[in-house]
C-alpha distance (Angstrom), angle and dihedral (degrees) to the residues before:
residue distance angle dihedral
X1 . . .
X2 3.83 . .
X3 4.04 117.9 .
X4 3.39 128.0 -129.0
X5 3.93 126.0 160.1
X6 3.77 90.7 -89.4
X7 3.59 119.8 32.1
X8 4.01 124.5 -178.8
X9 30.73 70.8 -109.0
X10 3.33 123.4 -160.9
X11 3.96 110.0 121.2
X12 3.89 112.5 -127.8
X13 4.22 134.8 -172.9
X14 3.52 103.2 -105.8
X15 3.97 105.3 -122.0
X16 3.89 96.5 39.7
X17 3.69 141.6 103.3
X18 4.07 115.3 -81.1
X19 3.79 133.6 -166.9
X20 3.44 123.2 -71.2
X21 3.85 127.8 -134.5
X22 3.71 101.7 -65.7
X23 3.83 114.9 175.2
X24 3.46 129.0 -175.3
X25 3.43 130.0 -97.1
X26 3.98 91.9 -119.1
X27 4.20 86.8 48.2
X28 3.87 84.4 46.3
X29 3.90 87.9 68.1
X30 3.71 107.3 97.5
X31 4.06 106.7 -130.9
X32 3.68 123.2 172.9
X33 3.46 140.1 -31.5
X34 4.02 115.0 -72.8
X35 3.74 98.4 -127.0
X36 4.24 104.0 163.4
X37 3.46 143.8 -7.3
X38 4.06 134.6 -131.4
X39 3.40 122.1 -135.5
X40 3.78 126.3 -162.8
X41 3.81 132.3 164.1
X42 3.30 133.1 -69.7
X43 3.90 106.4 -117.7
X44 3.68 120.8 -114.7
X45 3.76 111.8 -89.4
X46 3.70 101.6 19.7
X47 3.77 107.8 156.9
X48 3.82 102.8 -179.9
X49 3.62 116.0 79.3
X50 3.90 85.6 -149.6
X51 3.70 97.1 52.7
X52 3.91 84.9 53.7
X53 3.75 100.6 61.7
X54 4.14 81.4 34.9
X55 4.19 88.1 58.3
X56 4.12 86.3 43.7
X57 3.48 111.8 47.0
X58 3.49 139.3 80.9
X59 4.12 127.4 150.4
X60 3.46 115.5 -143.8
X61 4.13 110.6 -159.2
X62 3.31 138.6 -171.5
X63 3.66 112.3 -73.4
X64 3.47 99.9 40.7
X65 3.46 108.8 -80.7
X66 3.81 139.7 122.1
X67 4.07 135.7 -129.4
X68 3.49 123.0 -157.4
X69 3.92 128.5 -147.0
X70 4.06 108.2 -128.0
X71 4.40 116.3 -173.9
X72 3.99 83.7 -124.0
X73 3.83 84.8 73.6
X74 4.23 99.2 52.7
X75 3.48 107.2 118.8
X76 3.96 90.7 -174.0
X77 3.66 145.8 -5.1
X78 3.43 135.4 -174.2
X79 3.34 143.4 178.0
X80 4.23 129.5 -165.9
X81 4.11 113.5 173.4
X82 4.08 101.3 -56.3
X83 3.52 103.6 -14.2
X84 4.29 119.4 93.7
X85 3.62 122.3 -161.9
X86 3.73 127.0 -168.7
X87 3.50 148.6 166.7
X88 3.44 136.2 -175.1
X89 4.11 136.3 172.5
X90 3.97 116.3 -118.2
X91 3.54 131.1 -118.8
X92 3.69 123.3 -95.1
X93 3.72 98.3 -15.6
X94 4.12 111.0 106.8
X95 3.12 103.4 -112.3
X96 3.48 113.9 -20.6
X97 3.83 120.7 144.9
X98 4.18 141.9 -174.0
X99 3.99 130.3 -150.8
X100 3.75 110.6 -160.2
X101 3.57 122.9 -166.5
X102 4.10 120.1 -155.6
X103 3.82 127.2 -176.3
X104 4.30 114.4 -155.8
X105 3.82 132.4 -140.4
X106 3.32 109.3 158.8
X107 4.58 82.5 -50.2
X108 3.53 131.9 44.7
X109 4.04 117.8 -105.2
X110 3.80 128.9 -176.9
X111 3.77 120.5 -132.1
X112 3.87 100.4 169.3
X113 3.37 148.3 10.2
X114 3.90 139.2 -173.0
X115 3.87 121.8 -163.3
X116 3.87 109.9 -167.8
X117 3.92 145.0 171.2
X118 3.56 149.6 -178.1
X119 4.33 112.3 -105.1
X120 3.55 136.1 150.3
X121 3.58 96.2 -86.6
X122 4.22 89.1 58.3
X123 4.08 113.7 112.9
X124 3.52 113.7 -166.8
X125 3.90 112.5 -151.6
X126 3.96 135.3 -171.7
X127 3.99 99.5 -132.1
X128 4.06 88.0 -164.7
X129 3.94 86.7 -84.4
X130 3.89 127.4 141.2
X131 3.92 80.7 -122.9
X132 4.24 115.2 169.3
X133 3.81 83.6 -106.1
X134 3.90 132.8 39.6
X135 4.02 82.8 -110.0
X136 3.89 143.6 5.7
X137 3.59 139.3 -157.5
X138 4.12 96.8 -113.1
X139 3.89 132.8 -159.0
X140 3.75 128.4 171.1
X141 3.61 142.5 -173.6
X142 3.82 148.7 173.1
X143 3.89 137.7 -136.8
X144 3.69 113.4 -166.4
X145 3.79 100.9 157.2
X146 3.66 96.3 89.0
X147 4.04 141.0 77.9
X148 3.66 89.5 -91.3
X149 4.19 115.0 25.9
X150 3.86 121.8 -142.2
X151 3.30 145.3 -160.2
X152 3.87 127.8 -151.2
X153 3.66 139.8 -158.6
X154 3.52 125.3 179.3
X155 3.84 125.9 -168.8
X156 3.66 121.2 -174.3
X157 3.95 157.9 122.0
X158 3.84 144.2 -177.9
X159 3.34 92.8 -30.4
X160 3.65 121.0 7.7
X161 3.97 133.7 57.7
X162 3.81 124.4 -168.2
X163 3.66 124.8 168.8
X164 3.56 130.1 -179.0
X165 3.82 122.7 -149.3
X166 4.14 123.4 -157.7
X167 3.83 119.1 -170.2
X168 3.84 134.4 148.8
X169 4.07 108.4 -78.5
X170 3.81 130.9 -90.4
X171 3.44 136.9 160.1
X172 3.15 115.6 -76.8
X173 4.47 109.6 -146.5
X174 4.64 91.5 174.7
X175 3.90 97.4 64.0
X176 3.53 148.6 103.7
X177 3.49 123.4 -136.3
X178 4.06 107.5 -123.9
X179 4.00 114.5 -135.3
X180 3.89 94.4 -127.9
X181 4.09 140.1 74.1
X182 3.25 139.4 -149.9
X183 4.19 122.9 -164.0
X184 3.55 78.3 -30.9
X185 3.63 101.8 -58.7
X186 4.21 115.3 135.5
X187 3.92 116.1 -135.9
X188 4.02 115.6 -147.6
X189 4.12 121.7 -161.1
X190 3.49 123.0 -139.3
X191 3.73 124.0 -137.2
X192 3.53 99.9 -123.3
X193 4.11 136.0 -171.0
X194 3.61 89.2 -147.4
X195 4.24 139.3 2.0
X196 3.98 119.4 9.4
X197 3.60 129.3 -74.4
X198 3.56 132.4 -162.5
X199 4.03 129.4 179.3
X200 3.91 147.7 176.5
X201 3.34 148.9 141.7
X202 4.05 135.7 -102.2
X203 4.06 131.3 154.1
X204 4.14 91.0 13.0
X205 3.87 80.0 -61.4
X206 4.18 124.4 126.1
X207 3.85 105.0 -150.1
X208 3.56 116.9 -169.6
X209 3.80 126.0 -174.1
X210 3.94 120.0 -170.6
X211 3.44 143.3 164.0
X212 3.87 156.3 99.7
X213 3.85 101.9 -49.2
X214 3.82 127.6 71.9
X215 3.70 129.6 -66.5
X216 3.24 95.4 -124.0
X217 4.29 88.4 56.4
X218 3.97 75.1 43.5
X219 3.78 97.0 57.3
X220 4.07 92.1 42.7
X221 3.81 91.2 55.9
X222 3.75 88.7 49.6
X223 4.22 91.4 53.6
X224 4.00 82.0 56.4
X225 3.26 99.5 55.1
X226 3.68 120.3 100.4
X227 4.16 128.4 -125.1
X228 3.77 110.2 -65.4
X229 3.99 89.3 -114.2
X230 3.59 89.3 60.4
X231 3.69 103.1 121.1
X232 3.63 94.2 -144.1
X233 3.62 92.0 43.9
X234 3.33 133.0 169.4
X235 3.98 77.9 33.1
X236 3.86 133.9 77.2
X237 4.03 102.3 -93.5
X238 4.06 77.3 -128.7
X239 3.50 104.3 65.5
């Protein structure tokens, strides 16, 4: 997850169904092996989360050649005080995906990424959650050299990405309160330029759960996840 320079709007009703991946039939045209990626700076003044990891990121594959991030491919992003989550679907790799995560003061910075894909060798598993699917293909990882450490899972396959964020609790001041409970725990809704977002806090823990399926497939992933102190959490301490 560390960076170096070289590493190998469409409005919707909150609450409904959105788009699923959809790639092109050009993208859908395996080319070469993704074997790096470029990273470059975000420019001064960019606003849009999207347009950040846009400005950033270039993959570098096998034979030489060069894909190029474009906002039409974001899957999700969301945004909760400081921190910036995104991810996006590559270019002409089938299906091969990144989730970028951003912290803000006053700029945008990158403290992690995780490219990812669907091969031979993937296993996709049920983990005992009330995923969108019986099972997923899963991958996870954790960024703990910043002001506020996280820890991401991501569950997904052809067509759907949902990732679930935990990091110590703040206010949140950008959400919407959500008209249901749970054991007594209050869901929030972020206002989001693309997929669903959903948010709140249990155990001194902010949990936030986002993606490209509805909120209300959102919110009944959320009621199966255990406690926060769980030490298998997000996961059923079963499997």
């Amino acid at each position: 997850m560390g960076l170096t320079g070289c590493t190998t709007s469409e409005e919707k009703e909150v609450g409904t169904d959105i788009e699923k991946i959809e790639m092109s039939e050009e993208s859908k045209a395996l080319t070469s092996e993704w074997v790096g990626t470029l990273i470059e700076d975000v420019p001064k003044g960019t606003e849009s989360l999207a347009d950040a990891v846009v400005h950033q990121i270039t993959l570098q594959y096998q034979d030489g050649s060069e894909g190029h991030l474009s906002t039409k491919d974001v899957i999700y992003e969301a945004t909760v005080g400081d921190i910036g989550l995104v991810a996006m679907a590559h270019p002409n790799q089938t299906p091969s995906f990144g989730v970028y995560h951003y912290s803000r003061d006053g700029e945008w910075v990158m403290h992690g990424m995780k490219h990812f894909g669907i091969t031979d060798a993937s296993e996709k598993r049920s983990h005992g959650l009330s995923l969108p699917e019986d099972s997923m293909y899963t991958i996870d990882s954790e960024i703990d050299d910043v002001e506020r450490p996280v820890k991401l899972w991501t569950f997904y396959d052809e067509s759907q990405l949902v990732t679930i964020l935990m990091t110590d609790a703040f206010s949140v001041g950008d959400g919407e309160r959500i008209n249901r409970q749970t054991d007594g725990v209050e869901y929030g809704r972020l206002n989001q330029p693309s997929g669903n977002g959903i948010y709140f806090i249990s155990q001194d823990k902010l949990i936030l759960v986002t993606g490209n399926i509805s909120e209300e497939e959102l919110l009944t992933l959320a009621d199966s996840l255990p406690e926060p102190s769980s030490v298998s959490f997000p996961f059923d301490d079963s499997e």
